[in-house]
C-alpha positions in Angstrom: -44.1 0.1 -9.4 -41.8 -2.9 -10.2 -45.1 -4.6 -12.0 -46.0 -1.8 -14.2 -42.4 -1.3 -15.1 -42.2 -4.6 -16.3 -45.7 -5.0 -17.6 -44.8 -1.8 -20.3 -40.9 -1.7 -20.6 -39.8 -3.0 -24.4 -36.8 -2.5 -26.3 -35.9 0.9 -27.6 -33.8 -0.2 -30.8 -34.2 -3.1 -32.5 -31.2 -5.5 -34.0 -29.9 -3.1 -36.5 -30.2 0.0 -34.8 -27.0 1.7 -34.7 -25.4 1.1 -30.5 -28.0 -0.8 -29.7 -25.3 -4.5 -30.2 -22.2 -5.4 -29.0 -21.5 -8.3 -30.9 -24.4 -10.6 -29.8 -25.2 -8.8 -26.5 -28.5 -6.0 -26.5 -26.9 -3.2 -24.6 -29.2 -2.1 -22.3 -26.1 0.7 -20.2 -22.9 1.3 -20.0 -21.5 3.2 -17.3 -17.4 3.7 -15.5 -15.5 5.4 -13.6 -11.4 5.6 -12.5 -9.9 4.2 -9.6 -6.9 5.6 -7.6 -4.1 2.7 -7.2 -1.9 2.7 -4.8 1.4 4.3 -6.1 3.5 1.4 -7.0 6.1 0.8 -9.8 4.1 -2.6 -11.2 0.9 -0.4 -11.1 2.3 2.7 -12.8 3.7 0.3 -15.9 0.2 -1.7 -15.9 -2.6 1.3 -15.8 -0.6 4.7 -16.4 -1.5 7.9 -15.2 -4.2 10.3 -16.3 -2.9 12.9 -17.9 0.4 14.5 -18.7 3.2 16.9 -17.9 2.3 19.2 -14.7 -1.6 17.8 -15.0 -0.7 14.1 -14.6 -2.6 12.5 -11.6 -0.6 11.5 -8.7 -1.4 7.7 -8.6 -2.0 5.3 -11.3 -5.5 5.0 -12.3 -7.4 2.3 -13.7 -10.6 3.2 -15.8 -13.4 0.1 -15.3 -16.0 -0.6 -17.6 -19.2 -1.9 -16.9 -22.0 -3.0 -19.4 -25.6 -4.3 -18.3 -26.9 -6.6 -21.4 -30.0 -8.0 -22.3 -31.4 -11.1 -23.3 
């Protein structure tokens, strides 16, 4: 299966389709997800809390970023 995917895959969008660059970099996905820190004064003033009031969350949370590029 890895030989046929590879033998038909080709880009999508080309260069000036709009999302398909980040800065020089062909985006090929972007995917994240929030962490849960452990509850601690230095992590609260780095990363925050989701939310506000009554529907804050109850640790700090970090929110990582991931983007696979192309060539």
């Amino acid at each position: 299966m890895a030989e046929v995917f590879e033998g038909v895959v080709q880009p999508v969008g080309g260069m000036f389709t709009w999302g398909v660059m980040l800065r020089d970099w062909r985006v090929l996905a972007i995917d994240g997800f929030d962490a849960d820190l452990p509850d601690t004064d230095a992590n609260a003033a780095e990363f925050g809390y989701a939310g506000s009031g009554e529907n804050r969350s109850g640790y700090p949370r970090a929110r990582v970023a991931a983007i696979h590029r192309g060539p």
